[in-house]
N, C-alpha and C positions, 0 to 999 in steps of 0.2 A: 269376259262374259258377253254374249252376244245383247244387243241395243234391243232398249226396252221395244217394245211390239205395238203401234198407235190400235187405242181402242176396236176393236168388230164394228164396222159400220154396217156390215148386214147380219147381225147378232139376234135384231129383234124378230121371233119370231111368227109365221102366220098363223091366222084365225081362220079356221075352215070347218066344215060342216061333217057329223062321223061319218054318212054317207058317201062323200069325197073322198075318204081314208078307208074306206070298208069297212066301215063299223057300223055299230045300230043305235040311234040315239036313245031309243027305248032304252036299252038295254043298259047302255048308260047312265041314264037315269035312275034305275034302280043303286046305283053307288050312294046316292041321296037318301035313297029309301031306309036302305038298309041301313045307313049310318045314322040317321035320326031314330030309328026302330030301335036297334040294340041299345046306342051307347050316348046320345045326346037329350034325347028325351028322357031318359032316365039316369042322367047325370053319371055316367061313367067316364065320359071325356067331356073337356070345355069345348072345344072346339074343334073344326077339321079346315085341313084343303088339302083337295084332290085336283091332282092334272094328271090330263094321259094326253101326250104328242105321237100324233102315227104317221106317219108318210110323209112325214116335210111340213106339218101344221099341229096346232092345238086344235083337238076336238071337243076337249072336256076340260072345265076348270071350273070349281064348284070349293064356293067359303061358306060352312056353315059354323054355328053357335059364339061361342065367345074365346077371343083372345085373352080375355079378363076378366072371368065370371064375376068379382066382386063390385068391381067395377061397371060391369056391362056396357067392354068396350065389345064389338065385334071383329071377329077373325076377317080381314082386308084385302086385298090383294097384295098388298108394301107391309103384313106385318111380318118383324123378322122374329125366327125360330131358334132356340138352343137346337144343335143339328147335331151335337156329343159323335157320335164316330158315325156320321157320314161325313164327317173331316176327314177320315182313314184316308179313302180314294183320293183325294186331294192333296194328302200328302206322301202318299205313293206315286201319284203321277211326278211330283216335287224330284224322288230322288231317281224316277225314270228319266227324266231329264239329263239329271247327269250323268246316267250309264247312258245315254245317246252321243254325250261328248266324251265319251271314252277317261270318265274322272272317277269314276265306279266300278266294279263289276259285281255280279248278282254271289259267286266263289268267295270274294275275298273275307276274310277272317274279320269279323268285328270289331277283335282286338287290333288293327289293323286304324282304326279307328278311334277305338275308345281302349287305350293302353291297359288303364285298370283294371280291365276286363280279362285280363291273357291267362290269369290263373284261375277263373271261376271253376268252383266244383259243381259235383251234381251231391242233390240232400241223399245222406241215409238216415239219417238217424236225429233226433235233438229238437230242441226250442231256443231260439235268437239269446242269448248270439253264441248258443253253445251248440254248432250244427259238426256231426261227423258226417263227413263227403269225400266223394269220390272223382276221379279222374273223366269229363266227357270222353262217348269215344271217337268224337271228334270236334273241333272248335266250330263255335258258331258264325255260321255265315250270313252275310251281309241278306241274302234270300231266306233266310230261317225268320228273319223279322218279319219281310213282308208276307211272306205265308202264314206266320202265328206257329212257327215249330221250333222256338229260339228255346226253351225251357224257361220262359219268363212268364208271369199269371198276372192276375189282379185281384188284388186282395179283398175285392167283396165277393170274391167267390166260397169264403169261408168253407174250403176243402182241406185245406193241410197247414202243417208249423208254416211253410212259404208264406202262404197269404198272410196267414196272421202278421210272419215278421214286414210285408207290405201295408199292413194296415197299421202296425208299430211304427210306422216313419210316412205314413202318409202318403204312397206311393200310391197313383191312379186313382184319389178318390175321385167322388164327384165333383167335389168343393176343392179345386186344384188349392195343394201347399208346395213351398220352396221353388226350386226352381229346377231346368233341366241338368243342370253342373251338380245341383244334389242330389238329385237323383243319381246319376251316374255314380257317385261317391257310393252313395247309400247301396247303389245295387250290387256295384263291387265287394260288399260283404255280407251278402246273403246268396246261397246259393241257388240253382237253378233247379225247376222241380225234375228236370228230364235231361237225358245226351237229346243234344238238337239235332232233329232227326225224327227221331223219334216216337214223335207224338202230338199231336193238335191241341191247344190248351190257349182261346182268348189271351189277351195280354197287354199289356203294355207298349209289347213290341213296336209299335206303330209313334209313339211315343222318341223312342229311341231311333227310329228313320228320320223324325224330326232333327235330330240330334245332331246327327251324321250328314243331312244337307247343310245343316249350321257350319259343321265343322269343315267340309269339302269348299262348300261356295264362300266360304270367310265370310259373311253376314249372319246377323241374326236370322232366324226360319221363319219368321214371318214376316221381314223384309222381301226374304225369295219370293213367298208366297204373293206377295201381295205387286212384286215386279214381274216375276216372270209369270204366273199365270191369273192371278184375280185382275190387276190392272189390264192387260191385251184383252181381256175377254169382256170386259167390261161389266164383272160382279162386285156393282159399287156397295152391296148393303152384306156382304159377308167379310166379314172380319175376326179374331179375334177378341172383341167387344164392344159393344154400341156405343157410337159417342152419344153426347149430351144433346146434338140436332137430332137424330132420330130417337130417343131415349121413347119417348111417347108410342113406338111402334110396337116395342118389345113384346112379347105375351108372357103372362102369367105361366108358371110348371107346377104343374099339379103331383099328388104320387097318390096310386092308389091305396085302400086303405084294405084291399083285402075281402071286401064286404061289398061290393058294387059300388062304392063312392069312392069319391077322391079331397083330399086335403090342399090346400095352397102349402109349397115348398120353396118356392122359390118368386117371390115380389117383386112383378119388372121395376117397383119405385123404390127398392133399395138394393137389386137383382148385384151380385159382383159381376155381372158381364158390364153394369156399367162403368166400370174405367179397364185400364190397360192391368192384364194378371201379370205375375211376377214369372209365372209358370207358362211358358207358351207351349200346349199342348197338341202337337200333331196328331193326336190320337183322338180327340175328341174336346176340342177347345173352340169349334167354330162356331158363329150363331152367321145365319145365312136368310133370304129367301125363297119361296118357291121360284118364281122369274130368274133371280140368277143362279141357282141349282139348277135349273133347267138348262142355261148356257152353257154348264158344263158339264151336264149329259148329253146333250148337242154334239159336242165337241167330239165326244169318246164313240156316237153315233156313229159319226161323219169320218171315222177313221183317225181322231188327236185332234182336228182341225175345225175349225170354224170362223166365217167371214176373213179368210186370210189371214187368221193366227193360228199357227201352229204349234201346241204344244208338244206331242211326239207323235213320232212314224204309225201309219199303221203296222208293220210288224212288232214294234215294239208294245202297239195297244197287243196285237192277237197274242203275244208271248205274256203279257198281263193276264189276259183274260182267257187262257190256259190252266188245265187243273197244275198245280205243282206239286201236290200231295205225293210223296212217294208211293210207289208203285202203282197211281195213278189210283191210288182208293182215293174212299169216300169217306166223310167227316164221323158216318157211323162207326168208321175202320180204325181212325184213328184219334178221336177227339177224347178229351178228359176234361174236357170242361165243363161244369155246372152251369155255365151260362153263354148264351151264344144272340151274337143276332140273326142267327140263320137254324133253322131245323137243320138236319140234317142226313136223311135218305136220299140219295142220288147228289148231293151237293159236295163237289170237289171247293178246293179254295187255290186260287192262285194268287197276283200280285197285287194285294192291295184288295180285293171283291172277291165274295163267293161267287160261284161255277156252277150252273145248271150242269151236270152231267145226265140225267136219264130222268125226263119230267114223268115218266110213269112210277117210276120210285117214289118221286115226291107228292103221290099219290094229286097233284096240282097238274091243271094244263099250264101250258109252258113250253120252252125250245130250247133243245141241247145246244147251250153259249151262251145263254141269254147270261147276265152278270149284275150285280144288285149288293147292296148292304142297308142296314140301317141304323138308326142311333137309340141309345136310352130314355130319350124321351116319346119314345114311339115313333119316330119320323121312319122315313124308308121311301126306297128309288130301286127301280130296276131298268136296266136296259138291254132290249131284245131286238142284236143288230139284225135276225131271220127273218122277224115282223114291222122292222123296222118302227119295232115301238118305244117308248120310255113313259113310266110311268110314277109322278112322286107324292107320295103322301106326307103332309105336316099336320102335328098334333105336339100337345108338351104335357103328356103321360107318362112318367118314372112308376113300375120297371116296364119295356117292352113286352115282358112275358107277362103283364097284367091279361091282355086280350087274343083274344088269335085275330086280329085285325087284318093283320099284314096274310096270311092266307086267305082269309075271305075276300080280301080284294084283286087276288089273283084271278081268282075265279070269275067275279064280278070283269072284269076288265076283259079276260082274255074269252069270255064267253060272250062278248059284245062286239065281236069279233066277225064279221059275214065273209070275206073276201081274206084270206089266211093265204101268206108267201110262201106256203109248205107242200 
């Protein structure tokens, strides 16, 4: 394994004025507005923060309401976030690493990997654990995970026997149970909703690339994580779980209630992200900050690299951040899923991020490439290498699909916009 990477000594990044970047501070501003207007003042979310980095600086970085409504601590700069699958990208770029040293390839057969796996079927018929199945019409590859086309779901998508038999064994909840060795067990005897290929269907998948860096790099996954790319970049406050030093930073997760308010669900003063989970989820097991999420859209910015750490090539980013969808459709073309963090007209998915393909489809401004995901608790980041923008918002609202937030801020952002690289 190549030697650990000494920290980014020019990692931290500049403070500049939106006029310097082409923006309009007005306009910016209105990010404020809007979000005290709809959803803070009337108690729909605890808290916000907004950044948007354009041209080589932060122009905008704005913490409103409360980290802790009960408490009334306030949203901080250093407060860290549940980020649930904006882990994804970070553990996609994980096992882009190893296909750069030629230890992977995107073809190779899962079971290839995970043995147990060689004779999965595809469901016809049945309810756990009496499923009649069928033959894939082809074995799932190593690329069918990081696109979300492996025939694997999540079982709060309460769509078919599949989920349910996930949510019989506690597979993907939120409240991680057992571990990744169980999972693997357990998945080996439930079958797959689709031939992989086939169809778009959220998942787990992202979960299982976890797996499979574990098993290639001979380390635990969030040993990798935490050598080869949190520690060179220098994302001290993303982890797998808050220790007991920072425990006081953690924020409150609220879930909505359906009704314009929200409930406390999760208590950073008994939260389980405070010790180390049994379950180390690549999928959505990270809690992060804005600052060091930001270093690591930086990174993906700059072509993989940042202050002279390199975590991959740029070809290797542009081959990520490529639609991989077969026939190069669109998530409308192919998806089955009940629940997504991405709408989906004009949104292709490649490795690891959704794909801007045609931002008039997505009836949003926007630029063909730009790339993005977000998490369950509301959080969300996109990165637009044309505008050379990145934009990330943290909140801890369960479910994402409470708000159309993450659209309105599209708009907001990229309509603040005067001086456009297009």
């Amino acid at each position: 394994m190549p030697s650990q990477a000494a920290p980014a000594q020019s990692s931290t990044p500049t403070i500049g004025s939106a006029a310097s970047a082409g923006m309009s501070e007005a306009a910016l501003r209105r990010i404020d507005d809007h979000l005290r207007r709809l959803y803070l003042d009337s108690g729909k979310l605890p808290g916000t923060q907004t950044l948007v980095y354009r041209r080589g600086q932060i122009v905008y970085h704005s913490s409103l309401g409360y980290a802790d409504v009960e408490r009334k601590v306030a949203v901080r700069d250093d407060t860290i976030f549940r980020i649930y699958s904006m882990t994804k990208p970070i553990t996609s770029v994980a096992l882009m690493m190893l296909f750069e040293e030629g230890r992977v390839q995107l073809d190779d057969p899962v079971a290839k990997y995970i043995p147990q796996w060689a004779n999965l079927g595809v469901f016809q018929a049945g309810i756990a654990p009496y499923f009649l199945t069928k033959p894939p019409a082809r074995p799932m590859q190593v690329v069918d995970l990081l696109r979300h086309t492996s025939g694997l779901t999540y079982g709060f998508q309460n769509r078919t026997n599949i989920d349910a038999a996930y949510r019989d064994k506690g597979i993907g909840a939120f409240e991680k149970a057992g571990t990744l060795d169980s999972w693997i067990a357990d998945l080996a005897q439930i079958p797959l909703e689709f031939s992989p290929g086939d169809a778009w269907n959220y998942s787990v998948s992202t979960d299982i690339v976890g797996y499979i860096v574990q098993k290639i790099s001979g380390m635990p996954f969030e040993q990798f994580v935490k050598q080869r790319i949190l520690d060179p970049l220098g994302m001290t406050d993303t982890d797998f779980y808050v220790p007991a030093a920072k425990a006081q930073r953690l924020a409150a997760c609220y879930t909505a209630d359906g009704k314009g308010s929200m409930t406390l669900s999760d208590d950073p003063a008994t939260s389980s992200f405070l010790s180390p989970p049994a379950l180390i989820s690549g999928g959505g097991g990270l809690v992060s900050t804005t600052a060091d999420y930001l270093t690591f859209c930086r990174a993906l910015l700059n072509g993989g690299e940042l202050g002279g750490v390199r975590l991959i090539g740029p070809k290797t980013l542009k081959l990520m951040t490529s639609n991989h969808l077969p026939g190069n459709r669109d998530l409308t073309q192919m998806s089955l899923s009940m629940f997504s963090e991405a709408t989906n007209a004009g949104i292709g998915f490649g490795l690891g991020f959704a794909v801007n393909m045609n931002p008039a489809q997505t009836l949003l401004p926007g630029s063909a490439g730009e790339f993005y995901w977000g998490g369950a608790a509301s959080t969300a980041f996109w990165i637009d290498p044309a505008e050379e923008l990145i934009t990330i918002f943290m909140t801890q609202l369960i479910p994402s699909s409470a708000y159309p937030i993450r659209r309105e801020l599209r708009t907001l952002v990229y309509s603040a916009i005067t001086e456009s690289n297009l």
